[in-house]
N, C-alpha and C positions, 0 to 999 in steps of 0.2 A: 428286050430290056437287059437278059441277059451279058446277050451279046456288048452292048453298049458301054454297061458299067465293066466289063474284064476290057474293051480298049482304053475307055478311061482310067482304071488300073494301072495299065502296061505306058501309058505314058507320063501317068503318076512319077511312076518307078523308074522310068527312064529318065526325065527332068531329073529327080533324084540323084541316080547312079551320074547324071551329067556334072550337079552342081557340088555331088562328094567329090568326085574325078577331079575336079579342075585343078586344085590349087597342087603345085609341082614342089612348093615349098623354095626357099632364098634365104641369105644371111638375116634380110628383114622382111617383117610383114607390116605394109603401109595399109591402114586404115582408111576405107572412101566412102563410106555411109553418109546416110544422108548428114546433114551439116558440115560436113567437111570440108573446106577453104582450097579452093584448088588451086593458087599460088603458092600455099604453105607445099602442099603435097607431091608438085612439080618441083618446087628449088632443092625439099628433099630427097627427092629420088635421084636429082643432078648433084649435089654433094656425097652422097654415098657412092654413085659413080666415078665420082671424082677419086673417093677411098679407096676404091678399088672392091668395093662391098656388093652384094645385088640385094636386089629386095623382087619384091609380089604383092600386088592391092588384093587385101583381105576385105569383106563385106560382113554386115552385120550377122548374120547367117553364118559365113564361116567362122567368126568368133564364138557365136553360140552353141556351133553346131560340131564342132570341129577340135578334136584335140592340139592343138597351137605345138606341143613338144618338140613332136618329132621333126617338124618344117619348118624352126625358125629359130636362131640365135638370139630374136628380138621383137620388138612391135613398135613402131612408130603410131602416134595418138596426132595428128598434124592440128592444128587452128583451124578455127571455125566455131561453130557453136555447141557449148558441152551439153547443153538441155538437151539437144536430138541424141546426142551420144546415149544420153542416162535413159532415153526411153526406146533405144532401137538397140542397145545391148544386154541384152537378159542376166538372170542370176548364175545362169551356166556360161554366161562368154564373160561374168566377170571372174569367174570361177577359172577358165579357160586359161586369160589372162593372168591371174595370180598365179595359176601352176607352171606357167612357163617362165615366169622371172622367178620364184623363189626354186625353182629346178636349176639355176644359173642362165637362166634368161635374160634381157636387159627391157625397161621400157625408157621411151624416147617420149612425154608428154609435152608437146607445144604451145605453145598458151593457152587455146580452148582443151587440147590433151593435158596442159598440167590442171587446168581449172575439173576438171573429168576425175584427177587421182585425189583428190581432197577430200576430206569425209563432208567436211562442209563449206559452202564456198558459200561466200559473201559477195553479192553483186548489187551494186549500187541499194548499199542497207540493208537488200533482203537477205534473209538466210534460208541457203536450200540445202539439204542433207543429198549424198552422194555417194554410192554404193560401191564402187571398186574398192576402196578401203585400203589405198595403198602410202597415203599418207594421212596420216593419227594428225589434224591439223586444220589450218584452215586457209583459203585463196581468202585473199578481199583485194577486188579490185571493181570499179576501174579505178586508177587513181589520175583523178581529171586534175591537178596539178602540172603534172605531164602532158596529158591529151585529155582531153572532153571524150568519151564516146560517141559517136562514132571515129572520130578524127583520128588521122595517127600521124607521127611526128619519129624523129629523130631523136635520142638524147642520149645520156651519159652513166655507165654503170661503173660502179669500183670493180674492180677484180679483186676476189682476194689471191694474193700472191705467194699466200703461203699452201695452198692447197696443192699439189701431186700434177692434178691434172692442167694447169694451168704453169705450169712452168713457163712456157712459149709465151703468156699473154702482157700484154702492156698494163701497168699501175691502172689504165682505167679505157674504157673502150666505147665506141659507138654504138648503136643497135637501133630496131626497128621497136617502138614501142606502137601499141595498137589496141589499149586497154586490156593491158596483164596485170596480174595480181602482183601482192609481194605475201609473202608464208608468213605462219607464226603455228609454232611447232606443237602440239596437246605434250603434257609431261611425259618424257618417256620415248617420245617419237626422237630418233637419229635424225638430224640434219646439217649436213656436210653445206657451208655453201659456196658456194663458185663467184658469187655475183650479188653487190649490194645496190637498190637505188638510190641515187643523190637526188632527193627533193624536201628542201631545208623548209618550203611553206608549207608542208605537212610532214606532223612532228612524230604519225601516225607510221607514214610510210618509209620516212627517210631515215636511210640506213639500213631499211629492212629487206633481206634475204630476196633476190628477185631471178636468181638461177640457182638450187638445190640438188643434192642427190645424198642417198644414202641405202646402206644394204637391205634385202629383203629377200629372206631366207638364204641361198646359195648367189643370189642373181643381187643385181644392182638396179634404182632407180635413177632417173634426172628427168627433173623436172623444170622445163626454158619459159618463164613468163614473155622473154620478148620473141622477137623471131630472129635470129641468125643464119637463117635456114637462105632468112631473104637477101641475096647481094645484091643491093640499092643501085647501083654504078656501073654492074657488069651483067653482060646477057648470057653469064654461064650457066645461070639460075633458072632458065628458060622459062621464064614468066617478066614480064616488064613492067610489074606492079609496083608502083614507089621508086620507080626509076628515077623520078627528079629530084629525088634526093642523094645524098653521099653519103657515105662510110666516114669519111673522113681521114685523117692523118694514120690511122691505126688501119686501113683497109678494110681488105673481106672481115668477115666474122667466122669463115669456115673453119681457119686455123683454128679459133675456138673448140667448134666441134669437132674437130679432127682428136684432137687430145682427148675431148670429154669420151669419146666413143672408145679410147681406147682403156679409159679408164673404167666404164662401163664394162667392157668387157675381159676387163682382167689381166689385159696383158703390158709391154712397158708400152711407157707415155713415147711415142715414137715423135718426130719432129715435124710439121707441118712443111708441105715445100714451100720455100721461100722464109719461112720461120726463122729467128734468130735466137740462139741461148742467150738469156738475160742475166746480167748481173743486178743486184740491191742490197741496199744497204741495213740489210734485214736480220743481219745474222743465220741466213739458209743460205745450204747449200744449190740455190737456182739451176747452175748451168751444169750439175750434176758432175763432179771433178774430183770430188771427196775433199774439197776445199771452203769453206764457210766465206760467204761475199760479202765484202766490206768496199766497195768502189767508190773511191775518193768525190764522183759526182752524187749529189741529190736526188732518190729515187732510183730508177733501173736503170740499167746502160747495155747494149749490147757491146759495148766496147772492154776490152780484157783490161783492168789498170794495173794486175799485176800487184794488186796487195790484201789478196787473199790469206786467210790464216788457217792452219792446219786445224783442220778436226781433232777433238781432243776426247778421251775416253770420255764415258758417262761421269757426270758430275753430280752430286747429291743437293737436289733444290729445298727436299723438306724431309724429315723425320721428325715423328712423336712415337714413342715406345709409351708413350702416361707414364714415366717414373718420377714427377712432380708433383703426382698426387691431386693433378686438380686437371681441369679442362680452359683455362683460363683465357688459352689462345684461340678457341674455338667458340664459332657462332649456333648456340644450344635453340632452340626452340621446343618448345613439348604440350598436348594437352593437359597431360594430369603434370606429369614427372618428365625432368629432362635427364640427358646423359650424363655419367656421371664417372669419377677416376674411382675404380678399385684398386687393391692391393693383394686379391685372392682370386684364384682359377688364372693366372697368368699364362702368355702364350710363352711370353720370354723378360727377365728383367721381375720388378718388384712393381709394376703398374700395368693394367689393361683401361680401355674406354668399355661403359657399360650401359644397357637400357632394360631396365622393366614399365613399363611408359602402363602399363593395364591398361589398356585402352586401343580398339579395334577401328577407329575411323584414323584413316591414312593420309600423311603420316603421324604417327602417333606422337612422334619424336626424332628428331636429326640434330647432326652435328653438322659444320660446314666451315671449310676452310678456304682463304683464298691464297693463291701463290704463286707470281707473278714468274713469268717461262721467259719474260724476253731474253734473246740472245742465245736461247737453247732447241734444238730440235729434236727429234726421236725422244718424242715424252712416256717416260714409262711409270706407272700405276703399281705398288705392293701392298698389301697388307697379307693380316691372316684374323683369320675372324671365325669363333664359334655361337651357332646358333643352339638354341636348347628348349625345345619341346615346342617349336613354332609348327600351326596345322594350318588347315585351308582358310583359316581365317586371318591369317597373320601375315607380316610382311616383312623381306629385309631387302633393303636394296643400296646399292654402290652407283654412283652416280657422278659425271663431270661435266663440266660448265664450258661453252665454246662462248663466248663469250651472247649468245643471243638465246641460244638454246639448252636443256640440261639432256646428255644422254648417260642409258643405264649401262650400266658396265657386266652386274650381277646384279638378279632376286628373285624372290622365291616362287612366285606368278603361284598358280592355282596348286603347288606342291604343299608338301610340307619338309621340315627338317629338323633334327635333332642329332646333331654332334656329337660325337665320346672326344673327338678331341680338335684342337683347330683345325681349318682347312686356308693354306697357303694359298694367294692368290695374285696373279699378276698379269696386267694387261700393257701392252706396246699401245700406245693412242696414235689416233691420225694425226696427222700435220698441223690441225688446225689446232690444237693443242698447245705448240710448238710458239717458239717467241710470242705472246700472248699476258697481257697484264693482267687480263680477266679471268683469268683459270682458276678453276673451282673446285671443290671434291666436295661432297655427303654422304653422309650415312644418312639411313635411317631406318628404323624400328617400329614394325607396329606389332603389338600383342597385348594379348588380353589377360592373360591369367593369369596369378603370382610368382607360379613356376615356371613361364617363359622369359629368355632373355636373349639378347643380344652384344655379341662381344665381340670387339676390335682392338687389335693391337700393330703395333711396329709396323704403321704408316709411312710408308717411305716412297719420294718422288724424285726421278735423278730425270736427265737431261743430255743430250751430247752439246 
């Protein structure tokens, strides 16, 4: 008996030592557990090829089991069904996962992989909670406007054009839908987004976020509702799934991800072969020239019209120092008490904005300003502001408007703070900030006690 149980040991331990050994590590780790879509998983492994990228199929075991750092620039999550994800990846392989993108890792989630990063995902009405935690938010899809479940179809995404990584892409582009979600962001959560759906008979989905990304910790995420992975038309993709369908006028979708990967991973947005720099009439700088696009045609053109206009220093879109004495221009709300113009503890001048709001349920009080960027890029964020006797139960936070989503700039999260004197404060905003009618800024304040307060001054928003 002995004997018996030490071979069964010794090949315990060898399986073991075989299933650590394996993985040799790659720029990505592809995801093959069970549910996982083996078309999705094929077109990506042949487009990263294409990048000149490698990858390695990681298994549910190695995610759990398996420090992810040191082997991989990345994780691809591909399509398929996120339920088997959420019960064949443990608390340690989401754990795994999280430390490799906020180490400056990147994650790649495809439709069942972005319906996977959600905290909660919404599938046909239900709501099911989701444990990777990598986006503060929520999937709801299918949106059978588009396609009925199971069906999938062909249709039509906006690009936004103002985004970094989408330089290279056309005003609107084809894709493979197949019952993807579209986002909607919890307060607080960054969402950069790439990609809007157009579906006008629901009022629900259309318009809303259907390709995302945003940082997390040192690493970057994106999140692909549709599939681009898939090229409907050509057998580069090596899978023949959806082959009877087209791309259409806009072709592959890889260019797409060619950019997004580079943008994921931090370095410049390089040019997709066959890619063309676009001009628009958008007031950005598109074809990167140091010149602002203004092309005589309608929408993008990759043709040069030659009447481009020179970048011009930063320009001042908005300032308020409060030397008015009042808040007048600004959108107050408050439980008890709203914000209010003083004339004492100044940062600079004869007026600050101020909040004693007494009161602990969040937020207590904000101010909110809107102020319209079109025609301006590289949006830059100042004030200076002191906080005064705020603890763990309080709150200050700085906050901007992309025109779907609000993200935090600065706040106090689980600290506390207490100021002897302002602290100066300034933040460079992404692109999507940038020409933008819907741009937003808030404060706001929560505190409890008589001698906690919150003080803002010499707001100021400039623009190139």
């Amino acid at each position: 008996m002995k004997r018996e149980f030490f071979l069964l040991s010794v090949l315990i331990l060898v399986f073991s030592i075989g299933e650590v050994s394996a993985l040799q590590g790659a720029d990505f780790a592809i995801y093959n557990g069970k549910g996982t879509w083996e078309p999705s998983k094929t077109a990506f492994k042949k487009f990263l090829e294409w990048k000149g990228l490698t990858w390695e199929e990681v298994s549910a075991w190695d995610i759990n089991n398996r420090d992810l750092r040191p082997l991989y620039k990345g994780i691809f999550m591909p399509g398929g069904w996120a339920y088997d994800y959420k019960k064949a990846i443990k608390t340690s392989g989401n754990n795994n996962i999280r430390n490799l993108i906020s180490s400056g890792g990147v994650y790649i989630g495809m439709s069942a992989g972005a319906y996977y990063a959600c905290d909660n995902v919404v599938w046909d009405g239900g709501n099911y909670p989701y444990y990777l935690n990598l986006f503060h938010g929520s999937c709801i899809g299918p949106i059978n406007e588009i396609a009925s479940w199971p069906n999938y179809v062909m249709t039509t995404m906006d690009m936004n054009l103002q985004h970094e990584a989408n330089v290279y892409e056309p005003a609107q582009r084809g894709i493979l839908y197949y019952g993807e979600p579209y986002f909607v962001a919890n307060a607080g959560q960054e969402m950069q987004t790439f990609a809007t759906w157009i579906v006008p008979s629901n009022s629900s989905a259309h318009n809303k976020p259907g390709i995302i990304g945003f940082n997390y910790g040192q690493g970057r995420v994106l999140l692909v509702g549709p599939h681009p992975e898939i090229d409907e038309d050509d057998s580069r993709d090596g899978t023949s799934f959806a082959d009877e369908l087209s791309d259409g006028n806009d072709g592959s979708d890889w260019p797409f991800l060619w950019t997004s990967v580079d943008w994921l991973m931090k370095g410049a947005i390089t040019i997709p072969p066959g890619a063309t720099l676009m001009q628009c009439a958008d007031g950005i700088d598109n074809d990167l020239d140091g010149f602002i696009d203004y092309p005589a045609d309608v929408g993008c053109s990759s043709t040069n019209d030659n009447d481009e206009t020179n970048v011009v220093s930063p320009s001042e879109l908005f300032f308020d120092g409060f030397e008015a004495g009042n808040l007048n221009n600004w959108i107050l709300t408050g439980i008890d008490t709203n914000w209010y113009a003083s004339s004492s503890d100044n940062y600079a001048g004869t007026g600050h904005a101020e909040a004693q709001p007494m009161n602990t349920n969040e937020p207590a009080s904000s101010m909110e300003k809107t102020i319209s960027t079109i025609g301006h890029s590289n949006v830059e964020l100042s004030y200076s502001r002191k906080l005064v006797g705020l603890d763990i139960a309080d709150e200050f936070k700085a906050k901007w408007f992309d025109g779907s989503a609000w993200n935090v700039l600065e706040q106090v999260g689980d600290g506390s703070a207490n100021d002897a004197n302002y602290v100066y404060r300034t933040f460079t905003l992404p692109t999507s900030a940038g020409n933008n009618a819907n741009f937003r800024i808030r404060f706001e304040c929560t505190a409890g006690a008589v001698s906690e307060f919150c003080k803002v001054d010499d707001v100021r928003i400039v623009g190139n």
